[in-house]
C-alpha positions as CSV (number, residue, x, y, z in Angstrom):
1,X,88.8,-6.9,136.5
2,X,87.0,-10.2,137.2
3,X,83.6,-10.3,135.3
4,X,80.5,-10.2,137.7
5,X,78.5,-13.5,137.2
6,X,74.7,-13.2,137.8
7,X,73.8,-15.4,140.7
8,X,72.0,-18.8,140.5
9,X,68.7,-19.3,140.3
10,X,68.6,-20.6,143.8
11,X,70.3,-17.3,145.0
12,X,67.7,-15.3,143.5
13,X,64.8,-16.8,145.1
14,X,66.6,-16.6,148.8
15,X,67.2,-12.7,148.1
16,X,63.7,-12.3,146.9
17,X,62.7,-14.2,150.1
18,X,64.7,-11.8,152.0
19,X,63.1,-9.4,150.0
20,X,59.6,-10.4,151.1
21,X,60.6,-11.1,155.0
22,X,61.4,-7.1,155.1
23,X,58.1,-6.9,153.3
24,X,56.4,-8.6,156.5
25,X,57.5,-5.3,158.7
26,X,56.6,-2.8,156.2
27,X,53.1,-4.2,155.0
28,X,50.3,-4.2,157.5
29,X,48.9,-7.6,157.9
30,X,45.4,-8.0,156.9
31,X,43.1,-10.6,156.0
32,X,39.8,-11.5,154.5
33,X,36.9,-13.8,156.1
34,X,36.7,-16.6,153.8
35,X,34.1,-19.2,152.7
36,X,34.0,-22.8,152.3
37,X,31.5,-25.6,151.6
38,X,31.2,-28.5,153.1
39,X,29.3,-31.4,150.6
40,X,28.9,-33.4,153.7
41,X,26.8,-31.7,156.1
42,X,25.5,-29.0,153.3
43,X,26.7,-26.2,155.2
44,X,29.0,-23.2,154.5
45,X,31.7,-22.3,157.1
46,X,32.7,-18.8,157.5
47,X,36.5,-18.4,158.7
48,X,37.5,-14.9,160.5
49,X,41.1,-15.4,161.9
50,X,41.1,-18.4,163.5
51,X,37.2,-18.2,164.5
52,X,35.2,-20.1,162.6
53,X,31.3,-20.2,162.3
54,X,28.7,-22.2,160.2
55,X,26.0,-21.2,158.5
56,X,23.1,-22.3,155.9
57,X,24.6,-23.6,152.5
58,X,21.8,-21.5,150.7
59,X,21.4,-18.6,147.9
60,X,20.2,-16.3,150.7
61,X,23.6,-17.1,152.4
62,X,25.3,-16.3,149.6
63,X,23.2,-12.8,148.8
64,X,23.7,-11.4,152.7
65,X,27.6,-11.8,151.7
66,X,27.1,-9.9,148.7
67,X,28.7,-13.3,146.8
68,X,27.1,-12.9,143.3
69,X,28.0,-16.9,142.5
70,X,25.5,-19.5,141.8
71,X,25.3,-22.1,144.7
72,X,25.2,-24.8,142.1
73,X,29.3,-23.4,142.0
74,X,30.0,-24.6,145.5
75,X,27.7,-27.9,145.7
76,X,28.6,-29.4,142.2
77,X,32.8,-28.8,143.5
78,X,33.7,-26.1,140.8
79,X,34.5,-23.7,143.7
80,X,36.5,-26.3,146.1
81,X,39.0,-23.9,147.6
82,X,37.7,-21.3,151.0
83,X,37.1,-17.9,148.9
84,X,37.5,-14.3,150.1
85,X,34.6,-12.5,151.1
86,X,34.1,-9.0,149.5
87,X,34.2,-6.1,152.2
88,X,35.2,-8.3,155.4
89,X,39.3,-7.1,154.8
90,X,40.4,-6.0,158.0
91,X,43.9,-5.2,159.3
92,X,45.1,-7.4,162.2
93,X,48.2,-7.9,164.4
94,X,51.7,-7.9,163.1
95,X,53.3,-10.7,162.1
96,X,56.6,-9.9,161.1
97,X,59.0,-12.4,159.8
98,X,62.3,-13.0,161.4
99,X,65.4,-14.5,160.2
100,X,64.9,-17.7,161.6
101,X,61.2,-17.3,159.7
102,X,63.2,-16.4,156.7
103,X,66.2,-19.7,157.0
104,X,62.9,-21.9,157.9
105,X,61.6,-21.3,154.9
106,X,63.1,-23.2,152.4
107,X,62.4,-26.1,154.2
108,X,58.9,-25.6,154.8
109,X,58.6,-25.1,151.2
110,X,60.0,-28.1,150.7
111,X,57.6,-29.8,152.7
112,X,54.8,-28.0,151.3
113,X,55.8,-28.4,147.2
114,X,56.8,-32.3,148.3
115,X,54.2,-33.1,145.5
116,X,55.5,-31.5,142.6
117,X,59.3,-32.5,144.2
118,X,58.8,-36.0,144.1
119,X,57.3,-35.8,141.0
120,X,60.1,-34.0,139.3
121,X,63.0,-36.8,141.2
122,X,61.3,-39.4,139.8
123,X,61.1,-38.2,136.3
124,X,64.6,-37.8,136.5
125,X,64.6,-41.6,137.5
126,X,63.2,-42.2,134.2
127,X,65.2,-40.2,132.1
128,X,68.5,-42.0,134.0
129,X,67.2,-45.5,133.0
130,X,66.6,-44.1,129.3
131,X,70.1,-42.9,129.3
132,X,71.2,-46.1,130.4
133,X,68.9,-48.5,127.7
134,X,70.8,-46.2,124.8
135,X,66.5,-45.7,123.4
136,X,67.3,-42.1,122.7
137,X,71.0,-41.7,121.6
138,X,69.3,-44.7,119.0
139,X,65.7,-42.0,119.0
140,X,67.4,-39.3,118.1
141,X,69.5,-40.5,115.7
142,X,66.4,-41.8,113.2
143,X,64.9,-38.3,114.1
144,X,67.6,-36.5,113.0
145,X,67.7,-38.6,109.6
146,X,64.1,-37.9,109.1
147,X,63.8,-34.0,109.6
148,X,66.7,-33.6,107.5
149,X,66.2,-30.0,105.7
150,X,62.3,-29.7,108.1
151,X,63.3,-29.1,111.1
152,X,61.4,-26.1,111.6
153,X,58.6,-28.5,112.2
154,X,60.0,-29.5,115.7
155,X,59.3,-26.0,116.6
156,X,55.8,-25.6,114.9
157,X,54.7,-28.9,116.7
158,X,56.3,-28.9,120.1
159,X,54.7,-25.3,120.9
160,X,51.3,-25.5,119.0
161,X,51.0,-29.2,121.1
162,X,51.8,-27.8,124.0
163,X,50.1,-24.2,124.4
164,X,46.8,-26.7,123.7
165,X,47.8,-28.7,126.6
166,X,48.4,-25.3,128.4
167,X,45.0,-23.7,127.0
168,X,42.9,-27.0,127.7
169,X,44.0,-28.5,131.1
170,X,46.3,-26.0,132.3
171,X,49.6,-27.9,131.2
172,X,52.5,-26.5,133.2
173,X,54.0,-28.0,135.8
174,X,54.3,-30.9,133.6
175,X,56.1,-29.6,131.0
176,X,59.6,-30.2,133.8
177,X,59.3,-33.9,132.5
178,X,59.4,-33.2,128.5
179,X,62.5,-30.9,128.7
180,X,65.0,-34.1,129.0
181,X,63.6,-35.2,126.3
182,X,63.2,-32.7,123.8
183,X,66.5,-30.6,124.3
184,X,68.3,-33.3,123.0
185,X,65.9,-33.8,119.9
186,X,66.5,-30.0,119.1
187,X,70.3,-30.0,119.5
188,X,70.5,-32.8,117.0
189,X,68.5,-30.3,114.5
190,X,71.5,-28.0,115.0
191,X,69.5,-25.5,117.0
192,X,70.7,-24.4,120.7
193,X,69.0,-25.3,123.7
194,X,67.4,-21.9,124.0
195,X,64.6,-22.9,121.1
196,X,63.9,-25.9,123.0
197,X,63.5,-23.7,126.6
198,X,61.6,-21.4,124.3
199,X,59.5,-23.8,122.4
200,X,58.5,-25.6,125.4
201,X,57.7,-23.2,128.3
202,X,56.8,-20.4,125.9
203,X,54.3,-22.9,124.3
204,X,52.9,-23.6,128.0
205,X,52.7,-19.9,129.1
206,X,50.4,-18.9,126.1
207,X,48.4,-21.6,126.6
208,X,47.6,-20.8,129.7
209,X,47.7,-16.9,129.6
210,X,45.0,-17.5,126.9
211,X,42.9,-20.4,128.3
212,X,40.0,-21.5,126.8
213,X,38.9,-24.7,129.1
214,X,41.5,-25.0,131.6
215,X,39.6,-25.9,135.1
216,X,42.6,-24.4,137.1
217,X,41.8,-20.9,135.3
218,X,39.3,-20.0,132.9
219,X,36.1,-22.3,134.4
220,X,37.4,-21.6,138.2
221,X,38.0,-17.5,137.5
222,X,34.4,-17.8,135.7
223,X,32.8,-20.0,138.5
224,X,34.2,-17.3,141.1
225,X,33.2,-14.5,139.5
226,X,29.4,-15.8,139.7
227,X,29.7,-16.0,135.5
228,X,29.5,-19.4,133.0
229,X,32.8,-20.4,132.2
230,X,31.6,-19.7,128.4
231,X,31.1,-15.9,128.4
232,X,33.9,-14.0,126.8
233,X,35.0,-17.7,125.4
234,X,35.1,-16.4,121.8
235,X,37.3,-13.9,122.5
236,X,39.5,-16.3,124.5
237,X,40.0,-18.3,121.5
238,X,40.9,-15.7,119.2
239,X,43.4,-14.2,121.4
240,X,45.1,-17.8,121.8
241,X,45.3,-18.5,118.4
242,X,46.9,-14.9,117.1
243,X,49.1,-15.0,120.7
244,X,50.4,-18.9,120.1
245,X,51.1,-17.4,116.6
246,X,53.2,-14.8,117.7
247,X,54.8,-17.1,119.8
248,X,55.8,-19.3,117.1
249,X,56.8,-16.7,115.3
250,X,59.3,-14.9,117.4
251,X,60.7,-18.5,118.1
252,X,61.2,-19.3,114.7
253,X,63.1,-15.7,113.9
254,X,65.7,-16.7,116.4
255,X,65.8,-20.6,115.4
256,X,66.6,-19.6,112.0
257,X,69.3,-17.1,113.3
258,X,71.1,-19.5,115.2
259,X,70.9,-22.4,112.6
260,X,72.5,-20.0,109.9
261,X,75.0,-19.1,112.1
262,X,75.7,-20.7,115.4
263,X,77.6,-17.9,116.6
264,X,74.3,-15.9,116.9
265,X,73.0,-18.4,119.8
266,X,72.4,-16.5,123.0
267,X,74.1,-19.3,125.0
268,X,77.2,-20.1,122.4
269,X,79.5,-19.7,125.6
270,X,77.7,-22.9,126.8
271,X,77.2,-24.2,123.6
272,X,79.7,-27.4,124.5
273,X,78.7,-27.5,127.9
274,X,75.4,-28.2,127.1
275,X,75.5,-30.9,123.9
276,X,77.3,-32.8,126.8
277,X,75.1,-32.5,128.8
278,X,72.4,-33.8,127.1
279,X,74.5,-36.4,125.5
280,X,73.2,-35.2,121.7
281,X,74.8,-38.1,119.7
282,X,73.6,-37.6,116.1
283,X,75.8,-39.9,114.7
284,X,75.0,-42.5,116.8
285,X,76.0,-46.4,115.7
286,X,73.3,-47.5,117.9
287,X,70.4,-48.9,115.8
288,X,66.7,-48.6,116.9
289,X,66.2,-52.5,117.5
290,X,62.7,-53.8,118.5
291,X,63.5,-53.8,122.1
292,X,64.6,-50.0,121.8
293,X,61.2,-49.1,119.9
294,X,59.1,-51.1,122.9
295,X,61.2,-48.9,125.5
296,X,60.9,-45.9,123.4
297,X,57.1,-46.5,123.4
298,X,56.5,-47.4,127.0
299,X,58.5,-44.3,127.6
300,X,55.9,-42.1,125.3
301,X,53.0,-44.0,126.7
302,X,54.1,-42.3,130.2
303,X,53.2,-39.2,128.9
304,X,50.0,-39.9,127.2
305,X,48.8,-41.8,130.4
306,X,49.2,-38.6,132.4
307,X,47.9,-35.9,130.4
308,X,44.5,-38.4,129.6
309,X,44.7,-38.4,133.7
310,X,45.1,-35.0,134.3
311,X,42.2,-34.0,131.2
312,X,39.8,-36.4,131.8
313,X,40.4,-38.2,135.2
314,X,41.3,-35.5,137.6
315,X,44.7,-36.7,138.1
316,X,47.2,-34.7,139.9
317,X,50.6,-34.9,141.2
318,X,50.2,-38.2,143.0
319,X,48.8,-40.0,140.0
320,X,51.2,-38.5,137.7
321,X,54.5,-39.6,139.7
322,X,53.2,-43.1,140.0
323,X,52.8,-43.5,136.1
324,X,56.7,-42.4,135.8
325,X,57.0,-45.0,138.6
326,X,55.6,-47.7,136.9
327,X,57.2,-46.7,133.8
328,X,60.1,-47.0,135.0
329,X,60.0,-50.8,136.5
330,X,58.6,-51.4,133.0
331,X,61.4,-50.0,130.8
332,X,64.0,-51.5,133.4
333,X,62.2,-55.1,132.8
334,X,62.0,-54.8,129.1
335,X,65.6,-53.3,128.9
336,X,67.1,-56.4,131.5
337,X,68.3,-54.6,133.7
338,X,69.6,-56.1,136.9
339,X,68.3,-55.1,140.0
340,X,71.3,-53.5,141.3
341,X,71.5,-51.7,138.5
342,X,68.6,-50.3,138.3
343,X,68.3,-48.7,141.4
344,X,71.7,-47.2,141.2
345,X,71.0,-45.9,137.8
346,X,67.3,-44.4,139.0
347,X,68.7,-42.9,142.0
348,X,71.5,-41.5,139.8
349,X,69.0,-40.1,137.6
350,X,66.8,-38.6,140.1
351,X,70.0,-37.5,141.8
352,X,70.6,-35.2,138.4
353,X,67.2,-32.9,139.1
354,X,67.9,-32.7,142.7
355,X,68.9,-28.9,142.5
356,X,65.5,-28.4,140.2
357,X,63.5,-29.9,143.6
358,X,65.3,-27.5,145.8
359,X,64.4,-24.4,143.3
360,X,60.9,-25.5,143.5
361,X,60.8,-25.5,147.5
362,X,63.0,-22.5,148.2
363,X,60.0,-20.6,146.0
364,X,57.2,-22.1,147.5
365,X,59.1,-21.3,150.7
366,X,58.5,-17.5,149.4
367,X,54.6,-17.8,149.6
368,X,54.8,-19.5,152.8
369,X,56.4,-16.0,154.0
370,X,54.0,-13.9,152.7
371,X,50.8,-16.4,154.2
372,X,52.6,-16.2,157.7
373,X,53.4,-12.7,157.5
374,X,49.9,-12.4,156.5
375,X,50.2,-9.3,153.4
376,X,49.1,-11.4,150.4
377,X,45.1,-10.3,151.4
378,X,46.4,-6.6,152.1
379,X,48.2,-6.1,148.6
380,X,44.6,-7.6,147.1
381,X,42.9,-5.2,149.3
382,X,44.8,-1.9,148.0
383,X,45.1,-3.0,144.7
384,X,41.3,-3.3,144.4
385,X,41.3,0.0,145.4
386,X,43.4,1.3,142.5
387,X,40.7,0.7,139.7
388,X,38.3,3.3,141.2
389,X,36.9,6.1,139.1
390,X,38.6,5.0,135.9
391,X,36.7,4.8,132.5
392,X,36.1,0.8,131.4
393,X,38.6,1.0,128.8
394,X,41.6,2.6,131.3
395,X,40.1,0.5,133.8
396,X,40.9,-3.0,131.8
397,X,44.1,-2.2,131.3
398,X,45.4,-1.1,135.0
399,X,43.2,-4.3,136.0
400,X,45.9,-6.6,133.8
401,X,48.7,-4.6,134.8
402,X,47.9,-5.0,139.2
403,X,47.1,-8.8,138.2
404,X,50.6,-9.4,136.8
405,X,52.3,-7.6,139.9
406,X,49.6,-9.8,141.9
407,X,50.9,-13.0,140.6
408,X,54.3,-12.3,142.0
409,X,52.7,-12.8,145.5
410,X,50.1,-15.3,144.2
411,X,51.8,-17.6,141.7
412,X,49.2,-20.2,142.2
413,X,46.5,-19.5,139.0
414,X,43.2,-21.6,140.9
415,X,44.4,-19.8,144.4
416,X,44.5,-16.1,142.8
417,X,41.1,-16.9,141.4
418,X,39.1,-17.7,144.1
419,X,41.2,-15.1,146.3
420,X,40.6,-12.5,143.9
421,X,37.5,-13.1,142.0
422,X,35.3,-12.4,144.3
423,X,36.4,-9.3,145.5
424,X,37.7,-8.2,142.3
425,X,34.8,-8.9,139.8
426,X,31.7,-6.8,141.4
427,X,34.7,-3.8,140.3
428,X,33.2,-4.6,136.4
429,X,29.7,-4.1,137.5
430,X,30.5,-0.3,138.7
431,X,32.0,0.6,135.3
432,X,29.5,-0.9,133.0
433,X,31.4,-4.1,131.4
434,X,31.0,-8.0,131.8
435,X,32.5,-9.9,134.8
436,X,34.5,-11.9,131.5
437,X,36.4,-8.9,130.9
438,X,38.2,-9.4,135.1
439,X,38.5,-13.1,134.3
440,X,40.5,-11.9,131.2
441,X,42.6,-9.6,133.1
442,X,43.6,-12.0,135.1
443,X,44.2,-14.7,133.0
444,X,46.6,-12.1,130.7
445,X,48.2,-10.6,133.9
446,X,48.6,-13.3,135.4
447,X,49.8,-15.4,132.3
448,X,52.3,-12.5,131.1
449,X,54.1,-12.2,133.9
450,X,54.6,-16.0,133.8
451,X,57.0,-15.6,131.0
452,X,59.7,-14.2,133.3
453,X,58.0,-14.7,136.9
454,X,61.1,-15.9,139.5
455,X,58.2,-17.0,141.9
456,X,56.8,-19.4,139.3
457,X,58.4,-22.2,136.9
458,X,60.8,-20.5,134.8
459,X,63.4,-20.8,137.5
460,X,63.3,-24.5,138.0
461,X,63.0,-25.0,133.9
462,X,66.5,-23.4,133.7
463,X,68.1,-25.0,136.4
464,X,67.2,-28.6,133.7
465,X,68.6,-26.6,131.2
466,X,71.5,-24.9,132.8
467,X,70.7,-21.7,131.5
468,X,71.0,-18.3,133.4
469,X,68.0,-16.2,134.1
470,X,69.7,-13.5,132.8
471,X,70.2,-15.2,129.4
472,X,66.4,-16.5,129.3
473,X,65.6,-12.5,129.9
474,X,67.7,-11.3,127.1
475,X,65.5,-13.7,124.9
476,X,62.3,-13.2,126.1
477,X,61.4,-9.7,127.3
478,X,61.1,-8.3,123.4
479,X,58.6,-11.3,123.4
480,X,56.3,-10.3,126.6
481,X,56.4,-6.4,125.3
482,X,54.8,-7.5,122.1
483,X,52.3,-9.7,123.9
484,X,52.2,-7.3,126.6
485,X,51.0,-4.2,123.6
486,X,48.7,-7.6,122.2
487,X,46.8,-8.1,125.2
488,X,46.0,-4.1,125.7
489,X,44.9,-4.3,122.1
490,X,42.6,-7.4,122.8
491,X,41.6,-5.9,126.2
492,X,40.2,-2.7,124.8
493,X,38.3,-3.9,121.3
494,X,36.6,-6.7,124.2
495,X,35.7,-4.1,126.2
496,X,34.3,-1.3,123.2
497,X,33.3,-3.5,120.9
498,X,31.5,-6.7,122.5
């Protein structure tokens, strides 16, 4: 018999959209009023369906809501995104997705995650001309000489660097750009391309699952949830330092395994398939001239101009793909590369990440479903409803769990905070504990499920990779069960003993 193969990534996101469009006749439609403010005219608009009415941008405003959020939130721009309004859910008509809704989709996605898509082709534009300079194959090789016998380090570094990225400023949707770079790196310390995957997104996902300052979680939950970003922050850090070292940990375990034994690798079937791929020329004759050192550096500098942007300038998708941009007309300068060239070798490169784009569209295309179909409001309307009667510490707990199942339809971290927050936080308040303890539960729900979430990244980091999602969920699911029994733990001593 002919083995099954499990289907592509991109196969699993149309099902699951298919999944979702059957949702849309099943589900009531429902939706929230929401609020926005306008810094202009200083006034607050209330939307209800596709009626729209303003009113005073004042406190009192706030309190005949029964919003329990500073209006400093909305007129210094921490809250910048329309939130829901607590007791306003109502159902409303139908709107069941057809199959032209459904084969639409895609597309629309595609239109909508253009940001993020252009972002990743023109990394891969880079990455092409890097190729074509010969700056790693020469990179890599000096690497390789000098972690001789410490290559453990690589793993150390790469995820503790990262999950602070991810903990700080939110680092994730960036992390697409360093996996070109790095899988190579780790292949030459004779480890598979599974520690790298590992290394890299894992690092990202317990950063952010545990974020301390990250404005797209921590300080916007906080700021919706009518709380300072700062309460509960102590717990927040403890939980990211023990979580980042079980991370490490677990990654190390299997690094070690497969270095000892090659054999043992998850992906051995692929193990050729994928040192082509990446090219991994440890024995490379190429030496690392000044020229390759000044490309190698511009190359570097790419990175450390957008994270500075996106930490302290407020950069965002836009910014971030002009960098690579100019990047690459540098590095195609310093390398003298004719013009010819280097557009055929960028639009090569960018050619290699296509399917990655398409990933990336066909699951935004899955939200735009559920926002059309309008049931993303009515799953946050019964699953606010869950939590009622339980005790604080059995409360906590479900709260994490319907916030992980939440993030399936609500992948978007900032958007699932000022959806849910407000209607989700005034829950604390009826069983005696702090507002931080929801922002938590989200953060950890929403953070766990990120490890294996088809609706979020992990999808379109495999497609780089050219790993299977069935392979990535052999390696990590012992992982999220142990993190998974970690945050219940750090859930209930926050909630008994603080």
């Amino acid at each position: 018999m002919k083995k099954i193969k499990f289907p592509s990534a991109q196969t699993i996101l149309l099902l699951i959209a298919a999944m979702v469009t059957l949702l849309t006749w099943v589900v009531p439609a429902g939706k929230y009023n929401q609020l926005s403010y306008d810094k202009e005219t200083k006034m607050f608009n209330i939307k209800n369906g596709e009626a729209s009415k303003t009113v005073a941008g004042t406190t009192k405003t706030l309190d005949s809501l029964g919003i329990k959020i500073p209006i400093e939130k909305f007129t210094s721009g921490d809250i910048w995104k329309p939130i829901n309004i607590p007791n306003t859910y109502e159902e409303v008509d139908a709107k069941p997705q057809g199959f032209f809704d459904l084969v639409k989709s895609p597309i629309k996605g595609i239109i909508a995650g253009a940001d993020i898509i252009f972002l990743v082709l023109f990394i891969g534009g880079l990455i092409g001309l890097m190729n074509e300079t010969g700056a790693f194959d020469a990179g890599i090789s000096w690497l390789a000489i000098k972690l001789k016998g410490k290559e453990y380090i690589l793993i150390i570094l790469v995820t503790a660097l990262i999950s602070v990225g991810g903990t700080t400023f939110g680092l994730a949707e960036e992390t697409i750009a360093f996996y070109p770079i790095l899988i190579p790196v780790f292949l030459a310390a004779k480890y598979d391309a599974m520690v790298a995957l590992a290394s890299i997104y894992v690092g990202s996902c317990i950063g952010t699952m545990c974020s301390t300052t990250n404005p797209f979680s921590a300080i916007i939950a906080s700021n919706a949830a009518g709380i300072n970003w700062t309460s509960g922050l102590n717990t927040r850090f403890v939980a990211y330092v023990l979580g980042t070292l079980i991370c490490i940990i677990y990654i190390m375990i299997y690094a070690k395994k497969v270095k000892n034994d090659a054999s043992q690798s998850i992906i051995y079937d692929q193990k050729e398939e994928i040192e082509n791929l990446f090219k991994n020329n440890t024995e490379s004759n190429l030496q690392l001239t000044t020229r390759l050192r000044v490309i190698l550096f511009i190359f570097l500098l790419c990175f450390v101009v957008m994270i500075y942007g996106v930490a302290k300038l407020e950069w965002w998708f836009l910014e971030m793909t002009t960098v690579f941009f100019v990047g690459s007309i540098l590095i195609g300068f310093v390398a003298r590369i004719k013009e010819a060239k280097f557009i055929e070798t960028f639009v090569k490169g960018a050619g290699e990440l296509l399917s990655v784009a398409i990933i990336i569209g066909i699951a935004r295309g899955i939200t735009v479903i559920m926002d059309d179909g309008m049931i993303s409001d009515t799953m946050l309307y019964y699953a606010s409803h869950i939590t009622e009667g339980m005790n604080k510490g059995l409360f906590a707990n479900v709260l994490f769990v319907i916030y992980g199942g939440l993030s399936f339809f609500i992948p978007s971290s900032s958007g699932m905070a000022v959806l849910t927050m407000p209607i989700m936080s005034p829950l604390a308040d009826t069983v005696g504990i702090g507002r931080e303890t929801v922002v938590d539960c989200y953060q950890y729900g929403m953070g766990l499920f990120s490890f294996i979430s088809p609706t979020g990244l992990i999808l379109a980091s495999l497609a780089i990779v050219k790993v299977g999602y069935d392979k990535w969920l052999k390696f990590v699911l012992p992982l999220v069960f142990i993190l998974f029994l970690f945050s219940i733990v750090m859930l209930t001593i926050s909630v008994y003993l603080t």
